[in-house]
Each structure stands twice: as C-alpha cells, then as structure tokens.
Backbone as numpy.savetxt, mean C-alpha at the origin, in Angstrom:
# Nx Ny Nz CAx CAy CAz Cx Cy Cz
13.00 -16.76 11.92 14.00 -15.74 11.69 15.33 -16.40 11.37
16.30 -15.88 10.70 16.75 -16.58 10.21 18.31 -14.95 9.99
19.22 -15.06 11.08 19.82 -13.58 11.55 21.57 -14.23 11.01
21.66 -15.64 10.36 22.90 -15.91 10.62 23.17 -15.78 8.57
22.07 -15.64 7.89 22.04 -15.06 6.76 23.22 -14.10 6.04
23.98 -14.43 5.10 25.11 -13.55 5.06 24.57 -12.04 4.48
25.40 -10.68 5.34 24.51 -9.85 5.15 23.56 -9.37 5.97
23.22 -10.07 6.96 22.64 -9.83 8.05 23.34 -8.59 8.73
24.33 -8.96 9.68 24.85 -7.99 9.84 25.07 -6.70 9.78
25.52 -6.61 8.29 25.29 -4.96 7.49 23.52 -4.92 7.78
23.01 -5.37 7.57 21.29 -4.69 7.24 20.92 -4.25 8.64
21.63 -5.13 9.58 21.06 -4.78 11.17 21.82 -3.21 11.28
22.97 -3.06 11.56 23.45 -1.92 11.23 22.97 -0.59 10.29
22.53 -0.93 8.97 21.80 0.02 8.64 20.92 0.55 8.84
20.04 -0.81 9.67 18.55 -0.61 10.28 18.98 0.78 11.45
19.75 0.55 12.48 20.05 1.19 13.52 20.68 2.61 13.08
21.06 2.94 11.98 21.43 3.95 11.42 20.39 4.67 10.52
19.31 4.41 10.50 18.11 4.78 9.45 17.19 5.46 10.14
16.61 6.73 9.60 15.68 7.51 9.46 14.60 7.24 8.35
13.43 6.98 9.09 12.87 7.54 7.40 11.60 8.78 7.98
11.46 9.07 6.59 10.26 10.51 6.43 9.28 9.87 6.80
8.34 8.36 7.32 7.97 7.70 8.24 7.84 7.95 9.68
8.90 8.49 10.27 9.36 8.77 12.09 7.84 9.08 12.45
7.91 10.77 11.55 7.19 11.77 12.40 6.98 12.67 11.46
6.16 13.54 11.66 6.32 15.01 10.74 7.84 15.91 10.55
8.76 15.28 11.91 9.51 16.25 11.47 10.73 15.85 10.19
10.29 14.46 10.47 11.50 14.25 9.22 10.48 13.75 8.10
9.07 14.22 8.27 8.47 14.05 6.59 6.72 13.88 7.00
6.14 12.54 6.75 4.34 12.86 7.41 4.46 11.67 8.33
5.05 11.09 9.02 5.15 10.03 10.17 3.98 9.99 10.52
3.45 11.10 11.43 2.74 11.59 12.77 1.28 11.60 11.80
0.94 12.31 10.55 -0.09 12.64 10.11 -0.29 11.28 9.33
0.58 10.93 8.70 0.60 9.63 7.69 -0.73 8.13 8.74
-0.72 8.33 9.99 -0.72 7.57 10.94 -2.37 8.10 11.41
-2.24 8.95 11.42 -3.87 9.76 12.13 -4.75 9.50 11.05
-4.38 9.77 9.18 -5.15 9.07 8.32 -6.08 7.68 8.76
-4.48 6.96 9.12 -4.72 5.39 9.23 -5.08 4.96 10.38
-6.05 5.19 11.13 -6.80 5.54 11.96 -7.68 4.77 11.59
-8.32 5.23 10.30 -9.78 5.01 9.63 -8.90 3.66 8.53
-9.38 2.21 8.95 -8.74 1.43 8.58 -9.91 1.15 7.28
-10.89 1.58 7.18 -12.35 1.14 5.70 -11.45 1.79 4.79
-10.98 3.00 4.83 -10.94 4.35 3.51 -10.37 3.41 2.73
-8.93 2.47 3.02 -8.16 1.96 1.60 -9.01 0.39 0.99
-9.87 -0.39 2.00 -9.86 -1.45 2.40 -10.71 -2.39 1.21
-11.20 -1.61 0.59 -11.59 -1.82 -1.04 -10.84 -2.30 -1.88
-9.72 -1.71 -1.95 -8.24 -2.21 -2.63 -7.78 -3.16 -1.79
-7.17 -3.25 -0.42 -6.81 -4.10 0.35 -7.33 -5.25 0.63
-8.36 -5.37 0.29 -9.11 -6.43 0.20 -8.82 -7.49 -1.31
-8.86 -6.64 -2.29 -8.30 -7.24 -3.42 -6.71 -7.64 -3.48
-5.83 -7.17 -2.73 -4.60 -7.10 -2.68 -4.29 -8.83 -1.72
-5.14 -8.67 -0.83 -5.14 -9.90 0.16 -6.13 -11.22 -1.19
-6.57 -11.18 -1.45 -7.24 -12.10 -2.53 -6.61 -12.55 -3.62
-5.48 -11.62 -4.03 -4.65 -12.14 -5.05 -3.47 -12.73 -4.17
-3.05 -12.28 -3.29 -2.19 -12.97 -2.56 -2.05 -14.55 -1.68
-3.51 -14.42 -1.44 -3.71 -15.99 -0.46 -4.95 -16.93 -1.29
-5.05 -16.77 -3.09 -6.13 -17.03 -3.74 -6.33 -18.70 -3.65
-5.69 -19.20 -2.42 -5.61 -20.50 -2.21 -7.08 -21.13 -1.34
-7.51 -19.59 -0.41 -8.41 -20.17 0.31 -10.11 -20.24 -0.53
-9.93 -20.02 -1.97 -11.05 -19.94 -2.72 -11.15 -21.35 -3.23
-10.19 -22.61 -3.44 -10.11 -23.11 -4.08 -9.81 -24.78 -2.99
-9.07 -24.56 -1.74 -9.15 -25.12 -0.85 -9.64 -24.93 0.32
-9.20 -25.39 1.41 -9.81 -25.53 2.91 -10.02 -23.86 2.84
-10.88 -23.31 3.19 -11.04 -22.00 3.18 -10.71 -21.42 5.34
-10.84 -22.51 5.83 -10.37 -22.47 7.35 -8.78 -22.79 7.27
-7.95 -23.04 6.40 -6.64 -23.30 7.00 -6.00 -21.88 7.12
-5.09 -21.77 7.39 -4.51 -20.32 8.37 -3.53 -20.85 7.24
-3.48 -19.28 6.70 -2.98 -18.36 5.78 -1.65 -17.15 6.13
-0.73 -17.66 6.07 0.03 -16.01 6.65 0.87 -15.22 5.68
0.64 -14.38 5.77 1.15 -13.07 4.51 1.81 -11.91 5.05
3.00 -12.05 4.93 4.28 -10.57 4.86 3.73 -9.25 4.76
3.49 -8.15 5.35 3.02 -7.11 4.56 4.28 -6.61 4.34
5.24 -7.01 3.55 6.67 -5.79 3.63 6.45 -4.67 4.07
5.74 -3.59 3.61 5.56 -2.37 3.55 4.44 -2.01 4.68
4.13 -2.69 5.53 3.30 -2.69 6.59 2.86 -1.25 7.42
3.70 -0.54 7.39 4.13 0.41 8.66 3.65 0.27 9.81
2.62 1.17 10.33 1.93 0.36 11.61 1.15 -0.41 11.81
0.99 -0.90 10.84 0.20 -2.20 10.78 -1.59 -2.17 10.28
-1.55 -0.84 9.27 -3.27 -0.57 8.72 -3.49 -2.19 8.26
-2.87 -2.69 7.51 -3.41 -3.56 6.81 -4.08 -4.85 7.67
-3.15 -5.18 8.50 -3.39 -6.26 9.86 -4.64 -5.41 10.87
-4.99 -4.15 10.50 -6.44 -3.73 11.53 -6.81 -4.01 10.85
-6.58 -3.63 9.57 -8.10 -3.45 8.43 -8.84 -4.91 8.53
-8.15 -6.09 8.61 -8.65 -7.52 8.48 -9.61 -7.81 9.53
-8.78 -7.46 10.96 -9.53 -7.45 12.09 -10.82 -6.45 11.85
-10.71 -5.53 11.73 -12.14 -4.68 12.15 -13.01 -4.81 10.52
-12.38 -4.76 9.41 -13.33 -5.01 8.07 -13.31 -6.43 7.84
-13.06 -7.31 8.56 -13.50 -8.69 7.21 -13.50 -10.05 8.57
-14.48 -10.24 9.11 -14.83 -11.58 10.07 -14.31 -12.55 9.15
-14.62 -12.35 8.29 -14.91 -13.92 7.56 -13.62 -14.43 7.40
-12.28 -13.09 7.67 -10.84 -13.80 7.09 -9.86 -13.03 8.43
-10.61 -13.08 9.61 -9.43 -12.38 10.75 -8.59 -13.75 11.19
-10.06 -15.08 11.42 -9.91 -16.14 11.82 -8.32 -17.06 11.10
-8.22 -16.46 9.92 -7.41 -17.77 9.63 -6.76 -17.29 8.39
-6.38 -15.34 8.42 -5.27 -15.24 7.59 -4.96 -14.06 8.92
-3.71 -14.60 8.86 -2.77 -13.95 9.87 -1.51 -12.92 8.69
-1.81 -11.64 9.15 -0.55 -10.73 8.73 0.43 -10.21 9.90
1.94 -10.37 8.82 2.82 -10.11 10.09 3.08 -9.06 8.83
3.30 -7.61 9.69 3.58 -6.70 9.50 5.42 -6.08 9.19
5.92 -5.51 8.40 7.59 -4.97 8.93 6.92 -3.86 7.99
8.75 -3.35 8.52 8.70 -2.12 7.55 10.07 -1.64 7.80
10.29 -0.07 6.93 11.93 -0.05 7.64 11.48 1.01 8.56
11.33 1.64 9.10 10.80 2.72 9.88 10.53 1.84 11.56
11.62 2.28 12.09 11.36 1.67 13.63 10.11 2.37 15.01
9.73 3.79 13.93 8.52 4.32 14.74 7.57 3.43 14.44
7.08 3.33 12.78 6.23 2.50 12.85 6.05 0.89 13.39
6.85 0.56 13.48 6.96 -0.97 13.55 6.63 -0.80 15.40
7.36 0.04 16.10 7.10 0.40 17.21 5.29 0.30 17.75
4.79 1.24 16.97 3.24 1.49 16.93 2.41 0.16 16.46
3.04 -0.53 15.68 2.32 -1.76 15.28 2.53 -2.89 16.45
3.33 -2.75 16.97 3.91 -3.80 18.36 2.86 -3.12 19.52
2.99 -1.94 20.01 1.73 -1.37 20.89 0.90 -1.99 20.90
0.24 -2.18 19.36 -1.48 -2.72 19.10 -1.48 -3.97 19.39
-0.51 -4.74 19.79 -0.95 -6.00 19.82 -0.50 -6.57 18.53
-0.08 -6.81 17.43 0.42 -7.00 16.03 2.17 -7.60 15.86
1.75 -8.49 15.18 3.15 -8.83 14.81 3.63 -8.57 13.79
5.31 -7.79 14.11 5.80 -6.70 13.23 7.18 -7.26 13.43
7.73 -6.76 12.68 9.56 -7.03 12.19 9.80 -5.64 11.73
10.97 -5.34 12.42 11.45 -4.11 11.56 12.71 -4.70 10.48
12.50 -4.13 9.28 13.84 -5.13 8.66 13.27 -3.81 6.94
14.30 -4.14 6.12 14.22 -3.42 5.11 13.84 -4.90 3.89
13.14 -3.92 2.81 12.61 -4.66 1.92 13.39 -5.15 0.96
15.00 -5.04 0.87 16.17 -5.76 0.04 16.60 -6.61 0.87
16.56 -6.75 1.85 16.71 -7.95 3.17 16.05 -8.06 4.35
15.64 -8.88 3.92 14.39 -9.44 5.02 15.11 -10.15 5.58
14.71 -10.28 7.31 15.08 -11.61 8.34 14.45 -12.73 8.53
13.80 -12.82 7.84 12.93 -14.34 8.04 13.44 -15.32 6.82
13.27 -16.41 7.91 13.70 -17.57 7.01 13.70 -18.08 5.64
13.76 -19.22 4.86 13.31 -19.33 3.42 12.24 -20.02 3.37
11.10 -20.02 2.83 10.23 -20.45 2.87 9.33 -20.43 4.01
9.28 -19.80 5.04 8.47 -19.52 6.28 6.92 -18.58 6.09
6.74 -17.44 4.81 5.54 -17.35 4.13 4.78 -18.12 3.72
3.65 -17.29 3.43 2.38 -18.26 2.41 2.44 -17.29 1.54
2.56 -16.11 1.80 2.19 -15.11 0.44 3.30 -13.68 0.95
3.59 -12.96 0.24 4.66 -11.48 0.81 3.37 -10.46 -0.09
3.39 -9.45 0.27 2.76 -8.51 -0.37 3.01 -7.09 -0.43
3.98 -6.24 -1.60 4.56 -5.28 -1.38 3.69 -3.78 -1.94
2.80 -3.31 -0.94 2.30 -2.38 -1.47 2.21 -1.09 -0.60
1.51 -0.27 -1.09 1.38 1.12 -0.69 3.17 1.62 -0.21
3.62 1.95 -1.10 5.07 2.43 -0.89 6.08 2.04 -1.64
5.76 1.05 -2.24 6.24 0.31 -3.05 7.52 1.40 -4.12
7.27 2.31 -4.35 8.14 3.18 -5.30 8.88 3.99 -4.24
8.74 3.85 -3.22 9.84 4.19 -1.81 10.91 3.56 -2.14
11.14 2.12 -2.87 12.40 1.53 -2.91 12.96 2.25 -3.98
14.23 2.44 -3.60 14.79 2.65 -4.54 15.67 1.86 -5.79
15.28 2.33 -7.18 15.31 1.19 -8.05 16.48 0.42 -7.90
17.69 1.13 -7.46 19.00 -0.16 -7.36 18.40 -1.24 -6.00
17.61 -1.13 -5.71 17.13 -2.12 -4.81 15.67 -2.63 -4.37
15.06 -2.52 -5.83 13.54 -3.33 -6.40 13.71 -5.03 -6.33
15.06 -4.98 -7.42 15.40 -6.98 -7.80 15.83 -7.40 -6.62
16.31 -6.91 -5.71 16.43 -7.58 -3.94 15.23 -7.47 -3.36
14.34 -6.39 -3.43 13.08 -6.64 -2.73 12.07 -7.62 -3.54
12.35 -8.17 -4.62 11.44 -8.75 -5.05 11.96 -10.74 -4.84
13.30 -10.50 -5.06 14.04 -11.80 -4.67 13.99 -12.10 -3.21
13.75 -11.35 -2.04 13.57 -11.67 -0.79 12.87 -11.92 -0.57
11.03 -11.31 -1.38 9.58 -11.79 -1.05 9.71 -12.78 -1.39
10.16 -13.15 -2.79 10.37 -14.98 -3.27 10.61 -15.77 -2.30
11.69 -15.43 -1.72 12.66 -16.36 -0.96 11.90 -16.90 0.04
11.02 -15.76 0.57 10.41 -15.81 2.14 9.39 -16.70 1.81
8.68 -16.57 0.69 7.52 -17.59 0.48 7.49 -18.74 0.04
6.89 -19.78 0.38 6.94 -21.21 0.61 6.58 -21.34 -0.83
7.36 -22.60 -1.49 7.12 -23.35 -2.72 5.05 -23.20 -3.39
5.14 -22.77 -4.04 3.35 -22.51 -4.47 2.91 -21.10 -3.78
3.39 -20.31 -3.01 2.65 -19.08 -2.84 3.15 -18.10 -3.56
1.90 -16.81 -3.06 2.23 -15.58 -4.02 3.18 -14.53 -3.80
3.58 -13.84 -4.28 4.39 -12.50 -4.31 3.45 -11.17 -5.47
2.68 -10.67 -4.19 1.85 -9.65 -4.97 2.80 -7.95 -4.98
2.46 -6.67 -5.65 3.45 -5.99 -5.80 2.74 -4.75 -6.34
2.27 -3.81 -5.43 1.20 -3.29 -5.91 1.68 -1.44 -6.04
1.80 -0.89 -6.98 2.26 0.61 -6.99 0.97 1.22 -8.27
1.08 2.47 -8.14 0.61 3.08 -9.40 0.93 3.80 -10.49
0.79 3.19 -11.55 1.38 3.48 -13.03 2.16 4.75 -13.33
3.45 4.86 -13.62 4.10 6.00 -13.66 3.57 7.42 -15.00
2.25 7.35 -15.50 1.25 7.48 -15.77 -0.06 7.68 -15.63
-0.15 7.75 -14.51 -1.83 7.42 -14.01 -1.59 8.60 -12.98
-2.97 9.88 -13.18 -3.64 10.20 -11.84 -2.67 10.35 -10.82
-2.87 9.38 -10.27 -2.32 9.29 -8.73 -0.72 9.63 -8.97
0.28 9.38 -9.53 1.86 9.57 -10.13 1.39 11.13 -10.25
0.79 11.58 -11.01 0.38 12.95 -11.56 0.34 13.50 -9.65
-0.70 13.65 -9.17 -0.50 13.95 -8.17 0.45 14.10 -7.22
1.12 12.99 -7.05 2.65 12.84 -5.76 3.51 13.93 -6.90
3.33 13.90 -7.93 4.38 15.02 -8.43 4.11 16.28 -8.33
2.95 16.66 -8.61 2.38 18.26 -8.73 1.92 18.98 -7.35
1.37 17.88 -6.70 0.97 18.16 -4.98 1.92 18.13 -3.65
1.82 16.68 -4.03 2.86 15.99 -2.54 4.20 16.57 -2.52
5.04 15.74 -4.02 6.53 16.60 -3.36 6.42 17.89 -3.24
6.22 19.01 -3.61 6.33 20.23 -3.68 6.05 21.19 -2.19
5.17 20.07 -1.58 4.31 20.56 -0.90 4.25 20.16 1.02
5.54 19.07 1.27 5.40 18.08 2.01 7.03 18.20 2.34
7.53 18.01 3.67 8.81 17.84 4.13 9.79 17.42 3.76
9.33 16.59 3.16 10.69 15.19 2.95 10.39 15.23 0.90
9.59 15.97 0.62 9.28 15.54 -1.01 8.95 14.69 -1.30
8.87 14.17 -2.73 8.36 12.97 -2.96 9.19 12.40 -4.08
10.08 12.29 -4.30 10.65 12.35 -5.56 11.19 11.34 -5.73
10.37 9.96 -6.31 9.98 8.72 -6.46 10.02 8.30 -7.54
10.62 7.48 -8.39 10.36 6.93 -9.63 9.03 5.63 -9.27
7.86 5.75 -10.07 6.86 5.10 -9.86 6.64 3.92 -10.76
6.76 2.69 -10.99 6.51 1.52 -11.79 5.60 1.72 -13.08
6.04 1.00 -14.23 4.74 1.01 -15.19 4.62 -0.85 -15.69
3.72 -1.20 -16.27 3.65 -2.35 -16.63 4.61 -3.13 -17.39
5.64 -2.44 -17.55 7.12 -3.32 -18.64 7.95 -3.30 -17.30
8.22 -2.18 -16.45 9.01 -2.50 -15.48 8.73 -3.72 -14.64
7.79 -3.88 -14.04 6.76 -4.96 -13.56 7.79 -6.24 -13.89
6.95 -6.21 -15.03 7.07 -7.66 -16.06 8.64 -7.69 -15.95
9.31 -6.72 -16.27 10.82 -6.88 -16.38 11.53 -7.28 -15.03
11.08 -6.84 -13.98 11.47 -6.81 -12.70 11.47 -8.01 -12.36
10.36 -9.36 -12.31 9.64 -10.39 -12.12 10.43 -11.37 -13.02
10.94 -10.98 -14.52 11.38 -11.91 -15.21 12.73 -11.64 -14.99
13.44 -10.70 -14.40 14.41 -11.09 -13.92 14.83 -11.84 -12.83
13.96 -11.78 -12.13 14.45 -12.78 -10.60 14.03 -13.79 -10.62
13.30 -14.34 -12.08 13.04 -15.78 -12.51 12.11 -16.15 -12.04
10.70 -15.55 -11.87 9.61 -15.92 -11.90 8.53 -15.08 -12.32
8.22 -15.63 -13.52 7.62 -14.21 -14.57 6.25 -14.21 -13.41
5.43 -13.13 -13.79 4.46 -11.98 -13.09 3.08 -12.01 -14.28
2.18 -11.87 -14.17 1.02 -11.19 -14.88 1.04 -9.99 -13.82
0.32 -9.22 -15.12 -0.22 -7.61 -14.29 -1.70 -7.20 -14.18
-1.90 -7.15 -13.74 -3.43 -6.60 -13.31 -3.70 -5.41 -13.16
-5.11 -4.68 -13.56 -5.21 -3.07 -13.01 -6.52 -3.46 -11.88
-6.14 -2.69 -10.62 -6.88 -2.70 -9.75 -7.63 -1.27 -9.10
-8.66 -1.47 -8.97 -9.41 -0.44 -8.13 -9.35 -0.69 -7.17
-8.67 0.94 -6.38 -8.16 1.26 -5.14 -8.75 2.39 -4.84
-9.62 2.74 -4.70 -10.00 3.44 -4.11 -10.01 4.36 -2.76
-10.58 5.34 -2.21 -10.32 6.12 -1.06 -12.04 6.53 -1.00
-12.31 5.83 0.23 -14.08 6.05 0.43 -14.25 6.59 2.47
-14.86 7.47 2.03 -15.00 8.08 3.45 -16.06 8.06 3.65
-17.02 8.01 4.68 -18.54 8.78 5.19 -18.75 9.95 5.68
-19.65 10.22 5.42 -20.43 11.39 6.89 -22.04 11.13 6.82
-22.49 12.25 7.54 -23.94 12.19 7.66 -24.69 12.83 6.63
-23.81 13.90 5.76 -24.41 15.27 4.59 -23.25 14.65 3.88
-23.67 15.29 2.23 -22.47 15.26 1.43 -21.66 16.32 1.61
-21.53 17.31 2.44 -20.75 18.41 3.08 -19.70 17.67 3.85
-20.14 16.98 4.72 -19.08 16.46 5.96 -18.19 15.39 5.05
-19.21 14.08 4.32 -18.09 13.90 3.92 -16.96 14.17 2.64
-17.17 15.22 1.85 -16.61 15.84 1.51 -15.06 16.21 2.07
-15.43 17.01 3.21 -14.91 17.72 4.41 -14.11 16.49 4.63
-14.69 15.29 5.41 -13.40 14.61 5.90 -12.72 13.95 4.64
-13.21 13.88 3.43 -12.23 12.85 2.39 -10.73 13.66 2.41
-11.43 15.66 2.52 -9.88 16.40 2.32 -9.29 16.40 3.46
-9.92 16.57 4.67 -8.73 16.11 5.82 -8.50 14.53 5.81
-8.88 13.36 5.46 -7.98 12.76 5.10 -6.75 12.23 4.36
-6.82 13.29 3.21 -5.84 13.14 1.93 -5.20 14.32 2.38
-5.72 15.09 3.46 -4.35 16.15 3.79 -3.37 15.38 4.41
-3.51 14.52 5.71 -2.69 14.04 6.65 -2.44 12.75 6.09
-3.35 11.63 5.21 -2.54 10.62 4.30 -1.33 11.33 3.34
-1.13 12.07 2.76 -0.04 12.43 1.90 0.89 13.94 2.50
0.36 14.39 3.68 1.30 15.25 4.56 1.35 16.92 3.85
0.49 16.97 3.51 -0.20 18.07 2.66 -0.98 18.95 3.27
-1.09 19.03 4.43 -2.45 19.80 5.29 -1.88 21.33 5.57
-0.66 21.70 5.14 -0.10 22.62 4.97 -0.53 24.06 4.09
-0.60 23.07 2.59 -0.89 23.33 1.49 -2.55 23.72 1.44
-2.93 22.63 1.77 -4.26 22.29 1.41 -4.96 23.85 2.54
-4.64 24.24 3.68 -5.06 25.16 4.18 -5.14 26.44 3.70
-3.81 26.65 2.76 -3.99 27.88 1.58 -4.75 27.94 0.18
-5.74 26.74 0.58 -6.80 27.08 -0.62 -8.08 27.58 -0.30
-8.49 27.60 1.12 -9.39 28.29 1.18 -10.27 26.91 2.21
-11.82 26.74 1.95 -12.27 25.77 2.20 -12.76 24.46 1.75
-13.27 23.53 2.24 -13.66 22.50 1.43 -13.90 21.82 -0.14
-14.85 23.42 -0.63 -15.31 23.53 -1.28 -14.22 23.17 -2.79
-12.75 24.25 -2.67 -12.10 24.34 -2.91 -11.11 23.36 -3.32
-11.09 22.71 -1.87 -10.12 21.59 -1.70 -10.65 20.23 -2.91
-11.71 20.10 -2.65 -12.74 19.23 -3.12 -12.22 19.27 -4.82
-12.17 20.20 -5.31 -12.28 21.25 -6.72 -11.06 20.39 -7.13
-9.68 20.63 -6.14 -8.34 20.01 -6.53 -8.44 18.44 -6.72
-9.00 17.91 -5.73 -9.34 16.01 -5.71 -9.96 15.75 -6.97
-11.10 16.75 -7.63 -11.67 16.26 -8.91 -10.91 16.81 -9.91
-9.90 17.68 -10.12 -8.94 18.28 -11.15 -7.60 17.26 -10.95
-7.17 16.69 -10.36 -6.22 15.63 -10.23 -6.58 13.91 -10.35
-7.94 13.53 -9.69 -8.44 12.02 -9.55 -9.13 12.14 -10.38
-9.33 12.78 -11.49 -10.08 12.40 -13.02 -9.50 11.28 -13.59
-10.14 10.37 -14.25 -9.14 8.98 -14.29 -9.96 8.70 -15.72
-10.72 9.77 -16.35 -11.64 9.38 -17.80 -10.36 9.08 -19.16
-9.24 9.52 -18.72 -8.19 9.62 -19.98 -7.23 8.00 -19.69
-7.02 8.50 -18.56 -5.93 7.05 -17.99 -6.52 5.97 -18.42
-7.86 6.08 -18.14 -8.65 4.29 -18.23 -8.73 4.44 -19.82
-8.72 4.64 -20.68 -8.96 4.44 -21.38 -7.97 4.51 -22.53
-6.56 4.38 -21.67 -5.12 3.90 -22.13 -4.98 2.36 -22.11
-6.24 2.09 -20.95 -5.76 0.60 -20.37 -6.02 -0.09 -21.38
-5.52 -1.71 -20.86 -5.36 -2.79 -22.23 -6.95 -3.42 -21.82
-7.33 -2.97 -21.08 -8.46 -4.30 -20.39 -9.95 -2.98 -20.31
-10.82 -3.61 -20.55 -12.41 -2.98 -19.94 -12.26 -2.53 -18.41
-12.26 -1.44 -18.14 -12.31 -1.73 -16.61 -13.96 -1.08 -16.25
-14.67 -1.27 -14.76 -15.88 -0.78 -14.43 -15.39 0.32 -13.78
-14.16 0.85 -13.07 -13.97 1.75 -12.07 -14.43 2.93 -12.20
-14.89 3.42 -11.08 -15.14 4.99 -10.76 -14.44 6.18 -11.79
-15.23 6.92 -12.77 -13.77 7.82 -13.56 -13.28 8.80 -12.62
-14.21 9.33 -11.89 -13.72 10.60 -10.87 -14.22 10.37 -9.90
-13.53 11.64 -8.94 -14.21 11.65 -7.63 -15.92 12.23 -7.34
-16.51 11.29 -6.43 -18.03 11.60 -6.22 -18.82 11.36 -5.04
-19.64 11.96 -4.84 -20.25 11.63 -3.64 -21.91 11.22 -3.93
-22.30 10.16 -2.98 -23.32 9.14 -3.08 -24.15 8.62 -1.91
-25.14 8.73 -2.22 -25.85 8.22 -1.11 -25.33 6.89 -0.28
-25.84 6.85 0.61 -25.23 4.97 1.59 -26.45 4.86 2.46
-26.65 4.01 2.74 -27.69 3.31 3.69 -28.02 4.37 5.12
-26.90 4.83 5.17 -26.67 5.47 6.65 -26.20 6.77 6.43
-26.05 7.18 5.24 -25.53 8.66 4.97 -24.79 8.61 3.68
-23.62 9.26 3.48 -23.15 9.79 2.36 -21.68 9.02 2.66
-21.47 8.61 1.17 -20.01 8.23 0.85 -19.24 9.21 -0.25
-18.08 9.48 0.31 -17.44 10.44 -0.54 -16.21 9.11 -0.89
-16.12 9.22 -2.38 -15.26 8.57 -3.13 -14.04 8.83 -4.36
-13.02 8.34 -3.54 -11.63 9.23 -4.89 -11.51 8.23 -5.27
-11.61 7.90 -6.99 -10.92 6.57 -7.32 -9.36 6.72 -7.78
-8.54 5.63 -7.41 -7.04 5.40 -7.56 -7.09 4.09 -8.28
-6.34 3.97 -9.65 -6.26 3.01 -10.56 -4.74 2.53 -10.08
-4.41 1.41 -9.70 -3.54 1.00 -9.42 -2.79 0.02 -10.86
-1.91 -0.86 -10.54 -1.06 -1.90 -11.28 -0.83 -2.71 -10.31
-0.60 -3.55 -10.92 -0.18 -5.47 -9.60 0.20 -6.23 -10.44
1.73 -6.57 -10.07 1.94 -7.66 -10.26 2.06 -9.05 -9.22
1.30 -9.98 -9.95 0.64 -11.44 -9.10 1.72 -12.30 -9.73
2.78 -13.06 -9.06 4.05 -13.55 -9.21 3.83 -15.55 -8.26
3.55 -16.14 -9.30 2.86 -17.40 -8.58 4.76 -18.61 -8.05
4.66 -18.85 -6.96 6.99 -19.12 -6.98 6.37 -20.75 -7.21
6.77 -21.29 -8.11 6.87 -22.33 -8.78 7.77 -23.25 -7.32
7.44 -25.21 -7.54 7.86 -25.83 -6.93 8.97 -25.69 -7.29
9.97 -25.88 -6.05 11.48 -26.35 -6.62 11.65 -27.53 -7.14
C-alpha cells in the first residue's frame, strides 16, 4: 500500500463520502445484486477466460508459481469464490485481491475470508508495481468516462513490468447494451444510464496511456441448472431478476414462461455476431440443454476485452 501517494488524501475522503447503488436495494440492487452472486458457476465461463488472458504467463512458464491479480471491480468478491469453488487446478497459486468502491461490498468480501481494498478505480492504493495482472470487468462502464484514462493508468501502474491489464465491458452495440437500456434503467432504482465501450474507444483509451491494447470478443455467458427444463428456466429468470435489480418488473409479466420469452427477444445475438470482425462459435440465443445431471439453461453475452501487455521499463 502505498497511502503517501499525492492525492491520496482527496480519494480517502471521497471514499468516506460515497454511496454507491452497490450498498443495498435501497440506493439501487446492492442486496439482490449479491443473492445472484451466490451462485459463483453462472458467470464463470467468461471468468475463467478473463483470468487466462490476464495471468497467460502460467501457460508458458512455472505453471505452480503464485500469480496475483487486482480484481478492480471486485465487489464482494464473486470472482475470488468463483476460483476457489470452480477451478482446483488455479485456487493453489493465483491469488485475487479483490476492491471496489462500494464499502458494503468490500465489507462482505472481508467476512468471507478474502482480501479486499476498498479504494476507487481512478486511484488505487497500492503500490507501483506490486501486481501481476489488474483486471477491470463486470462494471466497467460504471466509470465514468472523465475517469476511464485514470482507471486504466492506475491498473498500469499497479502492475509489475511484463504483466497484464485486461478490461472487459460489452459493446455499446451488442444485446446486452440493448438490454441495460430498454430493461434495467427504466426499470431498477438507481437506473442505468451508462455510456458502454466499443472497440475504437478501447483501442483509443489504451493508446492513450501509452500502452496500445488488442481487442478480443469473448463469450460470457450466463448458465444455470435444474433438474427439468422448467426449473431451470425458472431459476435463469430469478437470477437475471436480482443480477440486474429487475425482479420488480419482471413480476408484471406474468410467469416464467413469459419471462423466458423477454431473455430470448433481448439475448438474440444472430445480428450482433455477425457485425463481428472475427468467426466466432458462440451460442446465438438463449437455450436450454440437456447436462449429465439435468438441464442447463443458457443466455449468451458477447462481450469486448481489451488485453494491454505493460512493456519493460
């Protein structure tokens, strides 16, 4: 940590003066945002790719050396369960330290046992070079744009000479953007009213803070179970009610059936993909599928990433 940073000061102060639509339900989906993330598998498809572009060191070297990666955008710490309970093979020896700006969450991530920082994503408290990798996702268009080129110059900063700075939002274009506009804000406490990244911003963002970026499209998916394709149906919409703070809404459509109807009239992704620059294999819509043990209900989310490699000094 590193608190004698000029600027420090002001950020601690703002910290102590800050709310976010994070808390709780009452100042936005805190409380529900959190009961989603519960179920640490649903994102962990994507998160898994997100952690692979970020620490792509252990493919190529010691695959046992201990790895540690920033989640900026952490909140209570899904990403640091998801490792523990989805992936043996990488709990051992990639360590995530969690922040966020939201002092409920960071709170809840400290409970679990997890190491968390509360600090904002234009100033971070940790030292220079004390990362292996920063990774700014799921929220990522929460920042607001006068303060993207500080959150992207602080992940730099934090990460050690040769690691990554990954940066993961979805296309101000794509599906999922379509949705937070037509569903979420309208529909949800706090709104949503977010300017969302596209692939020139990216690139532009990255080549301004002097370390150009490639972009990638990633499948992110949202995969639930049950025992029938009824149930999980059923839980994919109570999970995308209380992940996006919508369970409000979603109760004035009636039942499942219904709900279901909206996930495949919004997560159709047959037009988007086929804007892209690249072949992709992803899911076009939402579907449900047999599994070994029952039924998987699946929404696909086409993401963007930029993979930002910080050159030796």
């Amino acid at each position: 940590m590193d608190f004698a940073r000029p600027g420090a000061d002001k950020a601690l102060r703002t910290l102590a003066a800050t709310t976010t639509e994070f808390d709780s339900d009452d100042t936005g989906r805190g409380d529900s945002y959190r009961r989603a993330q519960q179920d640490s598998s649903v994102r962990w498809t994507g998160m898994r790719q997100l952690l692979e572009l970020a620490a792509p060191s252990r493919a190529t070297h010691d695959p046992a050396a201990p790895h540690t990666v920033l989640d900026v955008l952490g909140g209570d710490g899904t990403i640091a369960r998801a490792v523990h309970e989805n992936a043996p093979d990488l709990r051992d020896h990639l360590h995530i330290l969690t922040g966020d700006l939201s002092g409920d969450m960071v709170e809840r991530a400290l409970a679990q046992g997890l190491a968390a920082i509360r600090q904002a994503a234009d100033h971070l408290f940790l030292a220079d070079g004390t990362m292996d990798a920063a990774l700014l996702a799921y929220g990522t268009h929460h920042i607001a744009p006068h303060e993207r080129l500080d959150a992207v110059t602080e992940a730099l900063r934090v990460v050690r000479d040769g690691g990554h700075v990954v940066l993961h939002d979805f296309d101000d274009t794509s599906p999922m953007a379509r949705f937070f506009t037509d569903v979420v804000h309208p529909h949800t406490t706090a709104g949503h009213d977010y300017r969302h990244f596209s692939r020139d911003l990216l690139t532009e963002l990255f080549a301004e803070a002097g370390t150009p970026a490639r972009v990638v499209d990633l499948y992110d998916p949202l995969v639930v179970r049950g025992a029938t394709p009824e149930e999980a149906r059923r839980r994919m919409c109570a999970y995308v009610a209380d992940m996006y703070g919508v369970g409000a809404f979603f109760a004035t459509l009636g039942g499942t059936d219904a709900r279901w109807r909206l996930l495949e009239e919004y997560f159709q992704h047959e037009t988007y993909l086929a804007t892209l620059p690249g072949t992709t294999d992803f899911t076009p819509a939402p579907t449900v599928h047999r599994s070994e043990d029952g039924f998987v209900a699946e929404v696909p989310r086409a993401a963007i990433v930029a993979v930002a490699h910080k050159p030796p000094t």
